[in-house]
N, CA, C and O of each residue as an XYZ file, in Angstrom:
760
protein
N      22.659     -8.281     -8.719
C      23.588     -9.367     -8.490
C      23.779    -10.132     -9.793
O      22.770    -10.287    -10.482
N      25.065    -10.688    -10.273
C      25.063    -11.353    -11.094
C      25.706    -12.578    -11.548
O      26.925    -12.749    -11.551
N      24.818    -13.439    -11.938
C      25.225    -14.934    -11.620
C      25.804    -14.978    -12.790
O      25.141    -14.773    -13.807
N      27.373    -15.303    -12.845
C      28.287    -15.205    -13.833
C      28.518    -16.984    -14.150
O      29.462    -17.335    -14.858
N      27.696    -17.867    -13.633
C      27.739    -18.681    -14.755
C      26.894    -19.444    -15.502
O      26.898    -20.596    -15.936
N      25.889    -18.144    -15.552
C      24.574    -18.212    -16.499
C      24.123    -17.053    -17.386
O      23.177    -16.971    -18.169
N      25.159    -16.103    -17.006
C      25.732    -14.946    -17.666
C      26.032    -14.728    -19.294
O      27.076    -15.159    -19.782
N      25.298    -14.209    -19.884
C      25.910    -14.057    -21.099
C      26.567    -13.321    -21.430
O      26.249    -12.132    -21.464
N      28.358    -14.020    -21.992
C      29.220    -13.017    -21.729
C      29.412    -12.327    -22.802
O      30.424    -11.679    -22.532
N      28.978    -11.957    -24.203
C      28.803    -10.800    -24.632
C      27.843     -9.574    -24.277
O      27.676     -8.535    -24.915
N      27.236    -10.004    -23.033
C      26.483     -8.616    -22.971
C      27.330     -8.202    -21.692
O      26.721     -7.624    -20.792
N      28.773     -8.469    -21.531
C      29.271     -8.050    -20.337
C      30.588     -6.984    -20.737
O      30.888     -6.923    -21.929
N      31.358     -6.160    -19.762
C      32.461     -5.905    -20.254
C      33.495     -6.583    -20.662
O      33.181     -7.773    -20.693
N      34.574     -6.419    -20.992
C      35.769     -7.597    -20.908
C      36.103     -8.229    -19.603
O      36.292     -9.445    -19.580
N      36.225     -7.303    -18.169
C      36.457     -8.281    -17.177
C      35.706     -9.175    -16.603
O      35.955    -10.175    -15.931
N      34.372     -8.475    -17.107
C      33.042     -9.052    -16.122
C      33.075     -9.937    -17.249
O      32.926    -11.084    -16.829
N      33.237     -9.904    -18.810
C      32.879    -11.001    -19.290
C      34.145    -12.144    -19.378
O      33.793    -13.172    -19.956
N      35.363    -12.139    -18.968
C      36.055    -12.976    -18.237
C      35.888    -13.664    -17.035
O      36.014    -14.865    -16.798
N      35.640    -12.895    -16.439
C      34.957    -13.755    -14.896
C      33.878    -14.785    -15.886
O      34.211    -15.773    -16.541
N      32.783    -14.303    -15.767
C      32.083    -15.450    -16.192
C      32.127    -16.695    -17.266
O      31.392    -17.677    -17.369
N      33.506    -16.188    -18.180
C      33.743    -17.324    -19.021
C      34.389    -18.224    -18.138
O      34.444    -19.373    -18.575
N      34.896    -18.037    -17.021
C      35.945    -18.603    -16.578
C      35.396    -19.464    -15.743
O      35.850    -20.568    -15.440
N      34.395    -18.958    -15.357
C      33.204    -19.459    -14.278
C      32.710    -20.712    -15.079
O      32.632    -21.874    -14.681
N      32.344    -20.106    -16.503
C      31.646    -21.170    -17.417
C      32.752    -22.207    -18.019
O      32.342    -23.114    -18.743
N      33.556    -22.141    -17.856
C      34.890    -22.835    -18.168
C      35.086    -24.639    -18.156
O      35.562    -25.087    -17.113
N      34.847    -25.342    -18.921
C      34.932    -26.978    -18.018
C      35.737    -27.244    -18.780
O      35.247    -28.151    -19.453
N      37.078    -26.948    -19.263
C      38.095    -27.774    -19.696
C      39.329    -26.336    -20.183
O      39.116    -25.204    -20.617
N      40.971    -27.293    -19.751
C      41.672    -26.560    -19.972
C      41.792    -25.730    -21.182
O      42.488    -24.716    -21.130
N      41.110    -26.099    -22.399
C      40.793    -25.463    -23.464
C      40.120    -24.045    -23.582
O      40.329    -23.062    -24.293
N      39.255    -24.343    -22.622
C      38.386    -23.120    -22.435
C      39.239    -21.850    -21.701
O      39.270    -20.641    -21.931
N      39.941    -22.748    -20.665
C      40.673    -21.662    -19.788
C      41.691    -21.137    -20.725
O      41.951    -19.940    -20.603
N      42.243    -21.731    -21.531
C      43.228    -21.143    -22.376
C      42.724    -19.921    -22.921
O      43.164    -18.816    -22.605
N      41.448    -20.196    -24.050
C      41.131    -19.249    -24.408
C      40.836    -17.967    -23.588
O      41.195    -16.864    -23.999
N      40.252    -18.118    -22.558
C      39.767    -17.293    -21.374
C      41.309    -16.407    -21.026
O      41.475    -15.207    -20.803
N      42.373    -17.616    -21.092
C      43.929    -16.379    -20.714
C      44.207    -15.665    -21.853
O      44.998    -14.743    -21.658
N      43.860    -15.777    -22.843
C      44.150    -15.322    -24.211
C      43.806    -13.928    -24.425
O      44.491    -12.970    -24.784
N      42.213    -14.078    -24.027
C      41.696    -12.662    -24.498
C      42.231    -12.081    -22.620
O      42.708    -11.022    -22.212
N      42.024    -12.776    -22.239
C      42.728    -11.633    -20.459
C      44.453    -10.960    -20.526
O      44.904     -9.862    -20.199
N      45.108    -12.216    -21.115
C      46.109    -10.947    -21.940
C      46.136    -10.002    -22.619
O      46.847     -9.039    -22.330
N      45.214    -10.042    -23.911
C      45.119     -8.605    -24.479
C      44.585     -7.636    -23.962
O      44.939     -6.462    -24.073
N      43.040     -8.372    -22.920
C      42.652     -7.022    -22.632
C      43.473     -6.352    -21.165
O      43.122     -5.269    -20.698
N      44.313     -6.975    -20.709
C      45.368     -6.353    -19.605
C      46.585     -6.241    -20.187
O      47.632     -6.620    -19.663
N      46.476     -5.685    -21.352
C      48.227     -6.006    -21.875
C      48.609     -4.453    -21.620
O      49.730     -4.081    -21.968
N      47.761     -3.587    -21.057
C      48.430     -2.029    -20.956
C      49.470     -2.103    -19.458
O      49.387     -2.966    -18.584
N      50.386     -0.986    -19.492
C      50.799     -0.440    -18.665
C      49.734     -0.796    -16.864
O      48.505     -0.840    -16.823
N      50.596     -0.974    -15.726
C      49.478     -0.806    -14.254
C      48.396     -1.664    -14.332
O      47.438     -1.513    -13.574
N      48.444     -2.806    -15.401
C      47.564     -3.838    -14.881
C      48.134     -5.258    -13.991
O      47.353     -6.148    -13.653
N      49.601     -5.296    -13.688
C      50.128     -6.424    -13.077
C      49.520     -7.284    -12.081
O      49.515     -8.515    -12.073
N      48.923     -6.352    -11.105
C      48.140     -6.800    -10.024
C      47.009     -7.764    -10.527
O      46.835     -8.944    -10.225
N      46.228     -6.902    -11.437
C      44.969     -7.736    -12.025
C      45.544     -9.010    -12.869
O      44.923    -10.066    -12.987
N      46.946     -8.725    -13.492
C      46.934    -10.054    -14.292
C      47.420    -10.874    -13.366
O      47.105    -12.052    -13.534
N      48.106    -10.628    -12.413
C      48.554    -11.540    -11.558
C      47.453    -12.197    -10.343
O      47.614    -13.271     -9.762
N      46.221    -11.159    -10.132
C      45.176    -12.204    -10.152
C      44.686    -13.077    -10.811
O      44.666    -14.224    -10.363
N      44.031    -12.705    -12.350
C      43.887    -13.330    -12.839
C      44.183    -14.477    -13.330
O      43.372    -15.348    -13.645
N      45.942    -14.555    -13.457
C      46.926    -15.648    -13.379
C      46.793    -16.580    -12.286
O      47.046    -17.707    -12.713
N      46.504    -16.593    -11.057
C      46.396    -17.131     -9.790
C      44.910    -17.984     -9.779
O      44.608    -19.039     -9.221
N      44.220    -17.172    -10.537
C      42.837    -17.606    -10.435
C      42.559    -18.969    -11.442
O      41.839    -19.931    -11.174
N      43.311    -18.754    -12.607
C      42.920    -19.531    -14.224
C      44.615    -20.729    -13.194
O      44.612    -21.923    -13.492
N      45.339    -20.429    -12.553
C      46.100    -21.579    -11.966
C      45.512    -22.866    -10.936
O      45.853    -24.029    -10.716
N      44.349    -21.869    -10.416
C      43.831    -23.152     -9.279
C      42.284    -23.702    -10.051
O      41.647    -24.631     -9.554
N      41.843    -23.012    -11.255
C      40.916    -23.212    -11.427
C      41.251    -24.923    -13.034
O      40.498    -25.780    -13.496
N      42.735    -24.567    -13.274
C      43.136    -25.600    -13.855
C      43.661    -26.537    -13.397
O      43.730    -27.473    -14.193
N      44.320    -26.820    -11.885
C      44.346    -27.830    -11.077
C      43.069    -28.617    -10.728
O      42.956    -29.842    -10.711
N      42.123    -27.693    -10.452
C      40.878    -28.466    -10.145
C      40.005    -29.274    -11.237
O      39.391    -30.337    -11.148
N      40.161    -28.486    -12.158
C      39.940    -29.306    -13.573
C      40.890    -30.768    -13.532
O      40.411    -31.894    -13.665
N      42.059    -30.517    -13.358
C      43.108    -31.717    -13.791
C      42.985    -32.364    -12.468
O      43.812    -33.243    -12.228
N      42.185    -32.114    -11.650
C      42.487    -32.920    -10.297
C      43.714    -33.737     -9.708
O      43.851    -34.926     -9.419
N      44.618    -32.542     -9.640
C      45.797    -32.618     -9.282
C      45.729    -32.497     -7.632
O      46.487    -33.047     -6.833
N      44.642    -31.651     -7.352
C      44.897    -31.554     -5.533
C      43.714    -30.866     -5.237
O      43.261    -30.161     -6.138
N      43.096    -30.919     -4.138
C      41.993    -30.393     -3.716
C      42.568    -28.980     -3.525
O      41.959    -27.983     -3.914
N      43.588    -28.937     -3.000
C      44.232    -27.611     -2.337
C      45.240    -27.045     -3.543
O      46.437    -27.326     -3.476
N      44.909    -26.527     -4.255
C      46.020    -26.462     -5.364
C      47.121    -25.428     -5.411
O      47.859    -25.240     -6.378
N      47.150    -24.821     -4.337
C      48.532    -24.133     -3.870
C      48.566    -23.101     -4.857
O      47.700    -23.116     -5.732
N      49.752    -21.881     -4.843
C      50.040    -20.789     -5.708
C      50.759    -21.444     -6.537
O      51.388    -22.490     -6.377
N      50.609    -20.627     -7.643
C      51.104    -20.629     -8.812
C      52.692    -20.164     -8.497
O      52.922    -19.391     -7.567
N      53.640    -20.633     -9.245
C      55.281    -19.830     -9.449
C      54.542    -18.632     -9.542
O      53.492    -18.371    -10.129
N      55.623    -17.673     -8.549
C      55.506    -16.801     -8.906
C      55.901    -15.676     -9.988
O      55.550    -14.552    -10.346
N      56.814    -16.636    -10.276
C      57.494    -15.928    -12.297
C      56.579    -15.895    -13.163
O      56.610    -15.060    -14.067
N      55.153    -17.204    -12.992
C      54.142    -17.476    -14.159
C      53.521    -16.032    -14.688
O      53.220    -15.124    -13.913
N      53.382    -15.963    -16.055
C      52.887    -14.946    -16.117
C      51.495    -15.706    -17.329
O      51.574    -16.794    -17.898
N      50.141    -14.531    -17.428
C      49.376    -14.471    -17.599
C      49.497    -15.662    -19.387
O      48.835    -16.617    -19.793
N      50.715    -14.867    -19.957
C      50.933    -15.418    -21.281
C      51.063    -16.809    -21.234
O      50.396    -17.580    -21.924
N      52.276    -17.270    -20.082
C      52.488    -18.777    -19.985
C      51.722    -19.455    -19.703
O      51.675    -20.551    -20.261
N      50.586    -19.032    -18.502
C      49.723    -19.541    -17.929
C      49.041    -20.411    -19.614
O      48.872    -21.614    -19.810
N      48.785    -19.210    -20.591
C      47.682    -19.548    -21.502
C      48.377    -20.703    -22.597
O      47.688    -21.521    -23.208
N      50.095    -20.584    -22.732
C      50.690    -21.882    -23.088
C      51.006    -22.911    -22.426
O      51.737    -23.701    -23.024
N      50.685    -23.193    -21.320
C      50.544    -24.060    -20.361
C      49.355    -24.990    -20.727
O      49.460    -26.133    -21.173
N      48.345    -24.395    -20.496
C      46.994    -24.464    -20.748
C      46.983    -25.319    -22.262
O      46.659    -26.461    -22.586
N      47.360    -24.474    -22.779
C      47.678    -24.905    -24.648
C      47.981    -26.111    -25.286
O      47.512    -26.818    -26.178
N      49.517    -26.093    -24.035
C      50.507    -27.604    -24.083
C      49.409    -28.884    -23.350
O      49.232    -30.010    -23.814
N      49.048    -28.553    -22.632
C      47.857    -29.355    -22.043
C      46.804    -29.849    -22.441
O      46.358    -30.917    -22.023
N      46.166    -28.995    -23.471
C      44.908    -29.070    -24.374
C      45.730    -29.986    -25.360
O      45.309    -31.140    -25.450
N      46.715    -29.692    -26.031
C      47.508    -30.703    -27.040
C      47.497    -32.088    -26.385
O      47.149    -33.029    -27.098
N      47.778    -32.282    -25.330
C      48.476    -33.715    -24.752
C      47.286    -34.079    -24.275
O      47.453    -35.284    -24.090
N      46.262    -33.845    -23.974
C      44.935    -34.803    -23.430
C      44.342    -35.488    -23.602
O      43.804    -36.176    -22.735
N      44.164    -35.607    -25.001
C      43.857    -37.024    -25.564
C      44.989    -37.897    -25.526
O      44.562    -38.995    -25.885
N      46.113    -37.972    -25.297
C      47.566    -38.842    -25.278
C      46.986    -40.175    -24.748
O      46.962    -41.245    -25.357
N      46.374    -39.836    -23.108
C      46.098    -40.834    -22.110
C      45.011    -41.713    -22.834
O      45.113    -42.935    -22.950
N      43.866    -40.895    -23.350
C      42.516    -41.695    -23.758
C      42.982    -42.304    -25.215
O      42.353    -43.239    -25.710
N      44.000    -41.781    -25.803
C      44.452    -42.378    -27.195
C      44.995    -43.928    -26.839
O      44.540    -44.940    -27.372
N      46.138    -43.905    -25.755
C      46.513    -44.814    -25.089
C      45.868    -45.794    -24.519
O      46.082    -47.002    -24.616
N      45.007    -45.192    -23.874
C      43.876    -46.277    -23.380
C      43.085    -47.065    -24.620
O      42.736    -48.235    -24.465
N      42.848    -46.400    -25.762
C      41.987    -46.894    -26.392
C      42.591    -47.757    -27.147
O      42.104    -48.697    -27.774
N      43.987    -47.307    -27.044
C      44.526    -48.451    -28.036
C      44.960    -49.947    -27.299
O      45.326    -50.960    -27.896
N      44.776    -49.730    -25.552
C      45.306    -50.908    -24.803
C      44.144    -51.669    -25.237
O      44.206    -52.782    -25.759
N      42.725    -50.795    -24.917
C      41.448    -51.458    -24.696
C      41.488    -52.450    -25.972
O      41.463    -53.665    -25.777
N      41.553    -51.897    -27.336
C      41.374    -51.948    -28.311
C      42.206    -53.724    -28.495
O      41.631    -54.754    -28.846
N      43.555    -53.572    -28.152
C      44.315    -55.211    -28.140
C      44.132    -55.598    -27.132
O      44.940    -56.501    -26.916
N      43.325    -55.396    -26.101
C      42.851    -56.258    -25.508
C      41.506    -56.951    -25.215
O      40.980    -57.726    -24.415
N      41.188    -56.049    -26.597
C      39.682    -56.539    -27.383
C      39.987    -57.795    -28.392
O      39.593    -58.928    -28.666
N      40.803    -56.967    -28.695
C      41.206    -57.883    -29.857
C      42.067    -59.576    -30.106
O      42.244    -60.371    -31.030
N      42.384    -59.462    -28.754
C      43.507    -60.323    -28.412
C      41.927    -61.636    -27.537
O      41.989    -62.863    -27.623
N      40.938    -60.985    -26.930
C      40.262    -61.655    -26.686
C      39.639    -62.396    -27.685
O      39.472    -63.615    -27.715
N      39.284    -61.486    -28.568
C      38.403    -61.871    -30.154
C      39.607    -63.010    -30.340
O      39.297    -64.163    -30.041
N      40.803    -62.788    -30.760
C      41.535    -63.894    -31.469
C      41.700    -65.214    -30.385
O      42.162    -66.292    -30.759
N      41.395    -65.038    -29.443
C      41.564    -66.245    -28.520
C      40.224    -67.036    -28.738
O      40.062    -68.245    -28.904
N      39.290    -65.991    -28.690
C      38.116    -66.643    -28.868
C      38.154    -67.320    -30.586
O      37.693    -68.460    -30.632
N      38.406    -67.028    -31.293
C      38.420    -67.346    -32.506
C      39.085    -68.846    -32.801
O      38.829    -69.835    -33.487
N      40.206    -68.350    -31.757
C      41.008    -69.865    -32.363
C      40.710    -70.626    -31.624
O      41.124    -71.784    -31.683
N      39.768    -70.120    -30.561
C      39.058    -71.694    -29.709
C      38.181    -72.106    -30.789
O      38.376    -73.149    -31.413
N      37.106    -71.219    -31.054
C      36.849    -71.824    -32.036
C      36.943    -72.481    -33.274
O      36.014    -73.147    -33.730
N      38.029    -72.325    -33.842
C      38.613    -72.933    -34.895
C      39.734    -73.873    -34.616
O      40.195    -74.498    -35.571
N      40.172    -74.030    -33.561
C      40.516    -75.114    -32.557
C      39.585    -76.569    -31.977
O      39.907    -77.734    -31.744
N      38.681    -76.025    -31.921
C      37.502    -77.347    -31.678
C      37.182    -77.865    -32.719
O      37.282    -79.073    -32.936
N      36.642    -76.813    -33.715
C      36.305    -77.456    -35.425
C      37.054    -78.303    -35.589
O      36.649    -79.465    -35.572
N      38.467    -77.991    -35.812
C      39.922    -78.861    -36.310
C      39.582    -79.693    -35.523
O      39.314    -80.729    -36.131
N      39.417    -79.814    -34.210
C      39.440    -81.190    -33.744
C      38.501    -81.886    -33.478
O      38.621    -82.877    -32.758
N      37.144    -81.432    -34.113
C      36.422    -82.804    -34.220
C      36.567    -82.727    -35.634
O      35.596    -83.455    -35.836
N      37.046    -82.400    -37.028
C      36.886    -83.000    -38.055
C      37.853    -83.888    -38.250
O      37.850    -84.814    -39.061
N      39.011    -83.471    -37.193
C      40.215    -84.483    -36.728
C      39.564    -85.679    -36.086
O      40.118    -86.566    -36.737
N      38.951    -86.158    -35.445
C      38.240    -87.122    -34.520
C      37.128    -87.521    -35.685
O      37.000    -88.730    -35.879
N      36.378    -86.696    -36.415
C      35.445    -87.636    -37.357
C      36.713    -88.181    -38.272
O      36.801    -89.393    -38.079
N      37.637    -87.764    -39.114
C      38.387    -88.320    -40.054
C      39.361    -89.909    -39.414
O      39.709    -90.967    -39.938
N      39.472    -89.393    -38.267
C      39.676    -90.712    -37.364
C      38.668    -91.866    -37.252
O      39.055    -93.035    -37.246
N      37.448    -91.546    -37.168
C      36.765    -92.572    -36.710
C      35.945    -93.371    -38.271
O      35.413    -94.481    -38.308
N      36.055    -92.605    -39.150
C      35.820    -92.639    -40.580
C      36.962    -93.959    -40.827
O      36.637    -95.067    -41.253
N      38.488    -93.503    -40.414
C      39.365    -94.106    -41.177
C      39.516    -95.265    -40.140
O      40.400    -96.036    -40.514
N      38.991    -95.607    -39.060
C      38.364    -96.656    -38.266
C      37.832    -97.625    -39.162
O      38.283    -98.609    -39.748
N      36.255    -96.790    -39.054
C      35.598    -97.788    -39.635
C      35.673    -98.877    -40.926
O      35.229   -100.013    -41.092
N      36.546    -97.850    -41.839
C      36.934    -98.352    -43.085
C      37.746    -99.563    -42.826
O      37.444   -100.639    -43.344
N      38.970    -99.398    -41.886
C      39.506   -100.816    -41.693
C      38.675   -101.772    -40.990
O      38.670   -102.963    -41.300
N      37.859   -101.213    -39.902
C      37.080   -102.702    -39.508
C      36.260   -103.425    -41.022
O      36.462   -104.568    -41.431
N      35.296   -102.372    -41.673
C      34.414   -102.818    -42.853
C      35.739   -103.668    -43.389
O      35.361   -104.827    -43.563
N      37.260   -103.522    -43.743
C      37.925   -103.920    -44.522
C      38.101   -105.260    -43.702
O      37.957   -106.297    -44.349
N      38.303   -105.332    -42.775
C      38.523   -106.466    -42.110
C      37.662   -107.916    -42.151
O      38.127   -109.047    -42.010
N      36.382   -107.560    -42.368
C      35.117   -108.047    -41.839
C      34.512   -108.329    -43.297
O      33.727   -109.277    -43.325
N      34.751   -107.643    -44.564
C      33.733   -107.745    -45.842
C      34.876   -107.612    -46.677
O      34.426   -107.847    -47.798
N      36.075   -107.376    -46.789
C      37.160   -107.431    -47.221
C      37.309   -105.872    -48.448
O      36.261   -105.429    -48.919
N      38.386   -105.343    -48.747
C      38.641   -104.180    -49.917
C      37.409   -103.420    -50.504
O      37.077   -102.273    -50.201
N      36.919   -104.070    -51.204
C      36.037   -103.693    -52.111
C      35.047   -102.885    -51.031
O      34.901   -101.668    -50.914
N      34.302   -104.168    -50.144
C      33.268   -103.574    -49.486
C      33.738   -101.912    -48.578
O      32.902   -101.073    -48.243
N      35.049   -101.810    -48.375
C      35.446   -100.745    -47.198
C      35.642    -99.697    -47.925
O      35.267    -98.618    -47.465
N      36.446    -99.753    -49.587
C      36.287    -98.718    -50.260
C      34.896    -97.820    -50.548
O      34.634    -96.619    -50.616
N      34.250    -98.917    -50.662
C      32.773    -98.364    -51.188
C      31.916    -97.706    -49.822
O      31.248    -96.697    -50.052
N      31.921    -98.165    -48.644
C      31.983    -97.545    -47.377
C      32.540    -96.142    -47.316
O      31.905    -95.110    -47.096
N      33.844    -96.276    -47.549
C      34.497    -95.135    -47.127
C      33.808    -94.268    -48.027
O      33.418    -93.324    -47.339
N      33.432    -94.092    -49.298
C      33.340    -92.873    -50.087
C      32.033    -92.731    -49.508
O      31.799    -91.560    -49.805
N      30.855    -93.208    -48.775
C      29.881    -93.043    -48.293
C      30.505    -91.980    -46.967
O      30.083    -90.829    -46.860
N      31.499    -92.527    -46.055
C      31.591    -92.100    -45.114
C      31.797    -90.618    -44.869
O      31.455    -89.976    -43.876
N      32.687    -90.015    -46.425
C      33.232    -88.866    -46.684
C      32.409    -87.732    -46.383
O      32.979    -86.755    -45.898
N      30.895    -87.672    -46.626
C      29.844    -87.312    -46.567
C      29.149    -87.245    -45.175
O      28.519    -86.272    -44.761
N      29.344    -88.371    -44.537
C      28.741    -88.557    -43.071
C      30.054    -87.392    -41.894
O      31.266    -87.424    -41.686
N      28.833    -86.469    -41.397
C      29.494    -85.181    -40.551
C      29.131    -85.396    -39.413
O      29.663    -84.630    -38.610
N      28.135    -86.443    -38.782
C      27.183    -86.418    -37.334
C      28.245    -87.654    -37.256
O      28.505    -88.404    -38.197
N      28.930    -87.732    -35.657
C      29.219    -88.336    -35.062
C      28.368    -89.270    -34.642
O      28.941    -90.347    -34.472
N      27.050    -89.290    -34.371
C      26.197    -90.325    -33.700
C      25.808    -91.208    -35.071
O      25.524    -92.380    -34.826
N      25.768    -90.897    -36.163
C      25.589    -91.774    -37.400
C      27.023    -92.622    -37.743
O      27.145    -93.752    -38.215
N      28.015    -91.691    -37.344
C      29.169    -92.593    -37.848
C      29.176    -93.906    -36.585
O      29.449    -95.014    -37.046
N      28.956    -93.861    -35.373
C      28.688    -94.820    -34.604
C      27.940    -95.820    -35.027
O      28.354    -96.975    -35.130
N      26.246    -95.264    -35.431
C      25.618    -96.450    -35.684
C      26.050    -97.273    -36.975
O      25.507    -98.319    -37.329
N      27.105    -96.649    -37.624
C      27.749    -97.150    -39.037
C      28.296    -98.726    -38.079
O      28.126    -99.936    -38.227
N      28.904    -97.967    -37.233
C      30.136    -99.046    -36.291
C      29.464   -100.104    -36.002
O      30.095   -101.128    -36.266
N      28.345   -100.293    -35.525
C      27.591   -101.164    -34.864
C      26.779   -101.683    -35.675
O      25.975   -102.519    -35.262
N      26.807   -101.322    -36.936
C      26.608   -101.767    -38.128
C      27.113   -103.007    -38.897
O      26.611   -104.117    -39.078
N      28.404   -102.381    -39.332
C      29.239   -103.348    -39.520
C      29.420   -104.792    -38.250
O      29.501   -105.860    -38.857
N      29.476   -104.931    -37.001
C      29.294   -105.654    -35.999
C      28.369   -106.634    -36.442
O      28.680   -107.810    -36.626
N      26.733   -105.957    -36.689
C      25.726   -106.733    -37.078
C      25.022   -107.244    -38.350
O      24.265   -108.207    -38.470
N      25.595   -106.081    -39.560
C      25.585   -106.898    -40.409
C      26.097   -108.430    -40.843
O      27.160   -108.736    -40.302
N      25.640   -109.240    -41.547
C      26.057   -110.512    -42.041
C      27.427   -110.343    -43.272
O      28.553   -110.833    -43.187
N      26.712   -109.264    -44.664
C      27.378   -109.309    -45.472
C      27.799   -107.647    -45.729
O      27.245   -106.701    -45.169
N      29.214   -107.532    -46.980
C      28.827   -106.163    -47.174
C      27.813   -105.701    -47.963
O      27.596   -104.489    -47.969
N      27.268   -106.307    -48.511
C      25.790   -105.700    -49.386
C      25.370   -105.213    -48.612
O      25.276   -103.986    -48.649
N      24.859   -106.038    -47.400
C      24.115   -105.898    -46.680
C      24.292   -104.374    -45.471
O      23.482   -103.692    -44.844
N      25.555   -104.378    -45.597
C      26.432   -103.182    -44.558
C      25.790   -101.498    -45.641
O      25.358   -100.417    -45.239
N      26.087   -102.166    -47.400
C      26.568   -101.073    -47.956
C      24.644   -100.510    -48.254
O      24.195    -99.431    -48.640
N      23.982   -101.734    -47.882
C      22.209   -100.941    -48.420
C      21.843   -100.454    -46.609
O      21.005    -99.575    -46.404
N      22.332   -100.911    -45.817
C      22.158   -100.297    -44.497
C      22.542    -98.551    -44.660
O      21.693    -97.690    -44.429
N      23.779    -98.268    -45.040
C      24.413    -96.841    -44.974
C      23.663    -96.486    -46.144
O      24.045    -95.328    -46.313
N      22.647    -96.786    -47.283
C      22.027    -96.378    -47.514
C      20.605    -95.502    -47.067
O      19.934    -94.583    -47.537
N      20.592    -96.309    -45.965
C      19.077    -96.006    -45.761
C      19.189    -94.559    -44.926
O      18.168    -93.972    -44.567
């Protein structure tokens, strides 16, 4: 008995070692090749029957591959052994089409996430260095208000430097409780 798809098919004849390639077969590629050499070796005179099995056989055994139908019906009956194997061919060409496609949806819609994510993040930055430059150019007018020019300039170039929101606050409440600006400008020292 022989289990043709554990078969090694050079130690077989040509048909027996067709059966079992065909057996061993997992992609229309394979079957192609498999119609290739089954054309030459049926290309004599009084083999129609056999190629037209064979044709019938490499037809449902490439539906089931392409999972086109559980039941994969006859082949045209015009198909012949040759077309079958450019069929097969045209098929092997176009199969990556879908996964090319896919990879390129996946791919911008990788990417399209990355850039969303990106500009959130560079969206928040902008807007708290927007909100510190605000509360900076705050403070400078209260200090200006309260210790007059001099003292708010000399503030501000301190402030340029200050990046923590919770320090630029206690700046605020600073100015409130300081008396003088000396006194404001050796505080933002410390």
């Amino acid at each position: 008995m022989l289990d043709e798809r554990h078969a090694e098919a050079d130690d077989l004849g040509p048909l027996t070692r067709a059966v079992a390639l065909l057996e061993q077969s997992r992609s229309a590629e394979d079957l192609a090749r498999v119609a290739g050499r089954l054309a030459e070796w049926l290309g004599g005179p009084g083999r129609s029957e056999l190629r037209r099995a064979f044709t019938d056989w490499l037809w449902t055994l490439w539906r089931r591959l392409e999972r086109r139908s559980e039941e994969p019906g006859a082949p045209p009956e015009e198909l012949t052994l040759e077309e079958m194997k450019m069929t097969l061919e045209e098929r092997v060409s176009r199969w990556p089409e879908p996964y090319i496609r896919q990879g390129i949806e996946q791919g911008i819609e990788e990417g399209m996430q990355r850039g969303i994510e990106r500009g959130m993040q560079r969206g928040v930055a902008e807007g708290v260095q927007r909100g510190l430059a605000r509360q900076r150019a705050l403070l400078r007018r209260q200090a200006e208000a309260r210790f007059g020019t001099e003292t708010a300039e000399r503030l501000f170039a301190r402030l340029r430097r200050v990046e923590d929101q919770e320090r630029l606050e206690e700046i605020g409440e600073a100015i409130v409780r300081c008396e003088t600006g000396d006194e404001l400008l050796l505080w933002t020292d410390t």
